[in-house]
N, C-alpha and C positions, 0 to 999 in steps of 0.2 A: 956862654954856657959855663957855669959851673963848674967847681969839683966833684961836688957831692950827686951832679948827675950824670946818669948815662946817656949816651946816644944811642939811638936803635940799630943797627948794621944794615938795616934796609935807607934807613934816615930819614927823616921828615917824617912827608905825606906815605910814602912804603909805610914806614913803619906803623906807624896808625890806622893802617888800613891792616894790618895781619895781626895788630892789636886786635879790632873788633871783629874780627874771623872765629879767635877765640872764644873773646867772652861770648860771641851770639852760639858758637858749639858745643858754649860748655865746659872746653878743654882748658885745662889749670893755662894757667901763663907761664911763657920759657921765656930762656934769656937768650937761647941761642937759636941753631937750626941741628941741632946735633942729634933729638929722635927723628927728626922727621929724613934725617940725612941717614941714619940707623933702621928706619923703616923703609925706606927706599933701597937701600942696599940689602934686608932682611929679603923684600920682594923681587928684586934683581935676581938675588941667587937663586932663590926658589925657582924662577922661570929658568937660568939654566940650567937647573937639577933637574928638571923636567925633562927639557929639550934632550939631554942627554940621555937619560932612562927610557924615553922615547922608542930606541928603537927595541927596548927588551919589553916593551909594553904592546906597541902597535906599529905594523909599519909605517914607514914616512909615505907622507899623501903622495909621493911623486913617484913614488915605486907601485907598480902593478902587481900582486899576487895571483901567482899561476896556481890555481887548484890542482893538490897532488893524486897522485894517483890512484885510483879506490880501493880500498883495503878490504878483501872478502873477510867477510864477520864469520866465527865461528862456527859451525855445522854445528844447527840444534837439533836434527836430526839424523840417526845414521846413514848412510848408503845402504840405500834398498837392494835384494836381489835382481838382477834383471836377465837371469839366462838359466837354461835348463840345467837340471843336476841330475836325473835318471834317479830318484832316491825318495822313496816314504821312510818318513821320521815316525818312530814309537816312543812315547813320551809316557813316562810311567809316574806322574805325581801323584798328590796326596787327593786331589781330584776325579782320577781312574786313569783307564791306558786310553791313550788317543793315539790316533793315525794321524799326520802330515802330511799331506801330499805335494809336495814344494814346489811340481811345477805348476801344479792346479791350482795353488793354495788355498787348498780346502783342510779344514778339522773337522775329523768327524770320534764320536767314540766308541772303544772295543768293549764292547761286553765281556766278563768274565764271568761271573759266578753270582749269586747275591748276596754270598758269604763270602766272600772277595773283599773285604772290608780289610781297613788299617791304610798303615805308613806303604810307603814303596820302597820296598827292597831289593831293586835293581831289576833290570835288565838285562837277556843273553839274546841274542839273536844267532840262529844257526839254521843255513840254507832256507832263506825265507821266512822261518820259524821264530818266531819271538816268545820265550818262559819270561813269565812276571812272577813275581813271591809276593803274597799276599795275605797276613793274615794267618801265617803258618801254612800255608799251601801251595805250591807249584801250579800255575796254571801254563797250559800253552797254545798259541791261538797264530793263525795264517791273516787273519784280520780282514780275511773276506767278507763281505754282506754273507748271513745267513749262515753259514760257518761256527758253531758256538766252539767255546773256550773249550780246550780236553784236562782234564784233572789229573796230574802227573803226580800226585802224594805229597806228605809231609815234609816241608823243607822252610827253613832259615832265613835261607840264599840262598842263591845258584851261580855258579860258574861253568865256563865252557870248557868243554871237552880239548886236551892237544888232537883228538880224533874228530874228522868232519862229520856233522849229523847231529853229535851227541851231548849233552850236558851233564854235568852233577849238579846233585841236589844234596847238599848240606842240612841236615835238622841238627837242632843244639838240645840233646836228653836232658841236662840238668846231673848227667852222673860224671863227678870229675875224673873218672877213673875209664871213661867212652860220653864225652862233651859230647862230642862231632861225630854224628853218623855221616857216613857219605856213601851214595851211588849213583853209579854213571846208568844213563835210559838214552837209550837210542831214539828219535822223534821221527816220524814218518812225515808227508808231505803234509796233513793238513796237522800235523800237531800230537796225534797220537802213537801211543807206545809202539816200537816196535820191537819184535825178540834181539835175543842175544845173537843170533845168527850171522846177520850181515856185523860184517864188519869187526869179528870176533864177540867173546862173551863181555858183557858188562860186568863192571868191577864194582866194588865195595868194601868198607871196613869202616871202623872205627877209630878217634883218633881220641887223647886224652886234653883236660884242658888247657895245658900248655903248646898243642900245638895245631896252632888256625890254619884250614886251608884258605889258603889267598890266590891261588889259578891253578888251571890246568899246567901240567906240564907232559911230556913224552913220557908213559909207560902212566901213569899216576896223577899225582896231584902236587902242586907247590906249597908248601908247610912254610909257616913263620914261626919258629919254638922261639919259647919265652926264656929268660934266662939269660946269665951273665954270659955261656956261650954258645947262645940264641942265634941267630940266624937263619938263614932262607934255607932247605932243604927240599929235597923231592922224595915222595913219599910212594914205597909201592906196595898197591894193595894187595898184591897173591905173596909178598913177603912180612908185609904190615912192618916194615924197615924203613929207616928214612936214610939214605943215597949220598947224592950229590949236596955239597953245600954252597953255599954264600954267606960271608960273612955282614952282618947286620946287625949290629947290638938295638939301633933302638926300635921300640915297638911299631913294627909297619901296618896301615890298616886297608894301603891300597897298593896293589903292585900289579903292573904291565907285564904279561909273558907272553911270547909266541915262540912255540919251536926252544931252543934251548939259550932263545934270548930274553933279558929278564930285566927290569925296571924299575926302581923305588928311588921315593926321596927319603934321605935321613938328614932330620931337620930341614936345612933349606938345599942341600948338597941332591942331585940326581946321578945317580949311578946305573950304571951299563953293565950286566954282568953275563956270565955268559957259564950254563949251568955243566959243559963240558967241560970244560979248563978249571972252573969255579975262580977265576978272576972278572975283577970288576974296574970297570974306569971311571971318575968322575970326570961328568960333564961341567965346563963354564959357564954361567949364567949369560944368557945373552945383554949385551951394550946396552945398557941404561935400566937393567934388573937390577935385584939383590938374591936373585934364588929361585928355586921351586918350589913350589907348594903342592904340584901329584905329577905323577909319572906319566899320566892321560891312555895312550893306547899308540898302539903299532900300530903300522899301516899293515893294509892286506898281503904287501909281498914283504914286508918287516926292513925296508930302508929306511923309513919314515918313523922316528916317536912322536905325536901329538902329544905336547903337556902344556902345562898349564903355570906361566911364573907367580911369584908370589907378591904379598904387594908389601911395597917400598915407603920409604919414607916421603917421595915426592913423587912414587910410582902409582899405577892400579894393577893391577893382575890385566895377564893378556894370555895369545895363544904363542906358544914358543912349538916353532919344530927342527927337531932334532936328527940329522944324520948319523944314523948307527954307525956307517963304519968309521967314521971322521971325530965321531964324539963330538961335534959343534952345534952350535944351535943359535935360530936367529928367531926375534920377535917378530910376528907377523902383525904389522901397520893396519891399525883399526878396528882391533879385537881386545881394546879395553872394557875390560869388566867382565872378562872370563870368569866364571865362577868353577870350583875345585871340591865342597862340599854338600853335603846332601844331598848328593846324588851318585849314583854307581852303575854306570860312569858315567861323566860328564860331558862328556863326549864322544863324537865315532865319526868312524870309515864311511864313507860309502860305497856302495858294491865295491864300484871299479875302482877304488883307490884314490879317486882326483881331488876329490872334494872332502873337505872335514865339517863336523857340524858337531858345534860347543854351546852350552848354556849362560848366557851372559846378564848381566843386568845391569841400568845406569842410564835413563830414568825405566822404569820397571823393569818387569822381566820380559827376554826376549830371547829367540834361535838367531846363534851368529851362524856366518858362513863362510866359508875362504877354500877357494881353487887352487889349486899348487900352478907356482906361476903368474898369478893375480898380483899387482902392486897392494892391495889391501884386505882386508875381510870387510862381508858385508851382512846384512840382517836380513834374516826372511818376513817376507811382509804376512806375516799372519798373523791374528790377535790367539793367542793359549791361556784358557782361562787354569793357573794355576797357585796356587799361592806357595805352594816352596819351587828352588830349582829340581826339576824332574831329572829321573835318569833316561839314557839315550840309548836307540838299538834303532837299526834299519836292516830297512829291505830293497828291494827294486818296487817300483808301481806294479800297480796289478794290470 
């Protein structure tokens, strides 16, 4: 052999043979084994780069996977009612009054008037009795078959009486100097007037525009005066003087009173006041709120506030109740999507106190429900054909 040539590393007959490997492949000719020793080791590692990522990829074939244990999916639909509540719902939207019969779940609707037309302006229910405002007119109806509506006069609104039986009707003149008429009418059983007799004389007077009545109160009526030292007052008619205070600077449009306990949010804060002492306490927002958004309603013996929190940056509004004498208050579990306006009120009692029934929405509109005592709220199975949330008033069945 020569100097000037090489010998193959396979030698000989090898090397000639992985000579024409090549040229029949195509692949340039090497001198060495140094890619193919580089592509071997290139593919070596790749397989244990695998092997090892293996196990974050799929299990190894020699291990069994036990199926874990099933995870209940969501609730895409509420909790239905499933027990009696002794309570017809009066539903006052933009639709007309409807009757509820929750344990029947029947809708059926009240006739009022055929001049009955407009928005809904709230609801009072007093002994059986439910006033609708309508169109600038009082109506008041027992919601019997056959039973028409009785025409109680020109009003606004209406609030209830601190007296049983009785309601005021609020009309708004348009003269700033007597905005607010107000008179209290005594309602008999199926709805119509009855004198001043029972129960002492009905009251009345005039109020100016800076001072809205917003409830009844003991002797009178509850004032919200406007103004830097505005506040809650009680107003009496046979003095046409305003009383008792509460301090309240900002504009309130909805306030809870029963007896000389008294209710409002300012901004998201809910306050407790109490129209004899005229001190007020703020309540805490219950665990995983940010606030209140309405004061909702007292219960019938006034332990209980029903309200309504407000919605949060990762929250919804729900039903919060609140223990007057403890000032605390807890969210009631599954009363998401409690709603707070457009309607007055949004909520109520029933007769006997146990049950609450609020206006909620999420997917449509719907009647929530919750038992005191109940792990959560639940929905009443009935369809209400309305297109805003309605206000609330009840009765017992008939």
């Amino acid at each position: 052999m020569t100097a000037g040539r090489r010998r193959h590393p396979l030698g000989g007959r090898a090397g000639r043979r992985a000579t024409g490997i090549r040229r029949a492949t195509g692949l340039p000719p090497a001198t060495g084994l140094r890619r193919p020793v580089l592509v071997l080791g290139a593919l070596v590692a790749g397989l244990l780069a695998m092997r090892a990522a293996a196990p974050f990829v799929a299990p190894p074939a020699a291990v069994q996977v036990t199926p874990a244990a099933p995870v209940a999916a969501p609730a895409t639909r509420p909790v239905l009612l499933a027990e009696a509540t002794g309570t017809s719902l009066y539903l006052g939207g933009d639709d007309g009054l409807l009757r509820v019969d929750v344990d029947r779940r029947s809708v059926r609707r009240v006739p009022l008037s055929r001049r009955a037309a407009g928005a809904d302006n709230g609801l009072v229910a007093r002994g059986g009795i439910v006033v609708a405002v309508r169109g600038g007119m009082a109506y008041a109806t027992s919601g019997r078959p056959g039973r028409p509506a009785v025409r109680l006069g020109p009003a606004s609104y209406a609030l209830a009486s601190a007296r049983p039986g009785r309601v005021w009707l609020v009309e708004e003149t348009g003269d700033p100097h007597r905005w607010f008429r107000a008179r209290e009418v005594a309602l008999g059983r199926t709805g119509s007037l009855v004198g001043g007799a029972i129960g002492g004389a009905a009251a009345r007077g005039t109020l100016p525009l800076g001072q809205r009545p917003v409830a009844g109160a003991p002797g009178g009526l509850l004032v919200h005066v406007a103004g830097t030292v505005g506040g809650l007052a009680a107003w009496n008619p046979r003095t046409g003087r305003l009383e008792r205070r509460l301090a309240a600077p900002t504009p309130l449009t909805v306030v809870a009173a029963r007896g000389q306990a008294v209710a409002w949010v300012e901004r998201s804060a809910l306050h407790l006041g109490d129209l004899a002492t005229g001190r007020d306490r703020m309540v805490p927002p219950p665990p995983g709120t940010e606030g209140f958004a309405a004061p909702g309603m007292f219960s019938p013996d006034g332990r209980i506030l029903a309200a309504v929190t407000s919605v949060g940056f990762s929250t919804r509004p729900g039903l919060a109740l609140v223990d007057t004498a403890q000032a605390s208050a807890v969210r009631v579990a599954g009363s998401d999507g409690a709603l707070s306006d457009r309607c007055s009120p949004c909520l109520a009692w029933s007769p006997a106190g146990d049950w609450v029934f609020f206006s909620r929405i999420g997917p449509g509109f719907a009647i929530g429900a919750y038992r005191l005592g109940r792990a959560e709220a639940v929905t009443v199975p009935v369809d209400v054909p309305s297109s805003f949330p309605p206000s609330f008033a009840t009765t017992r069945p008939e």
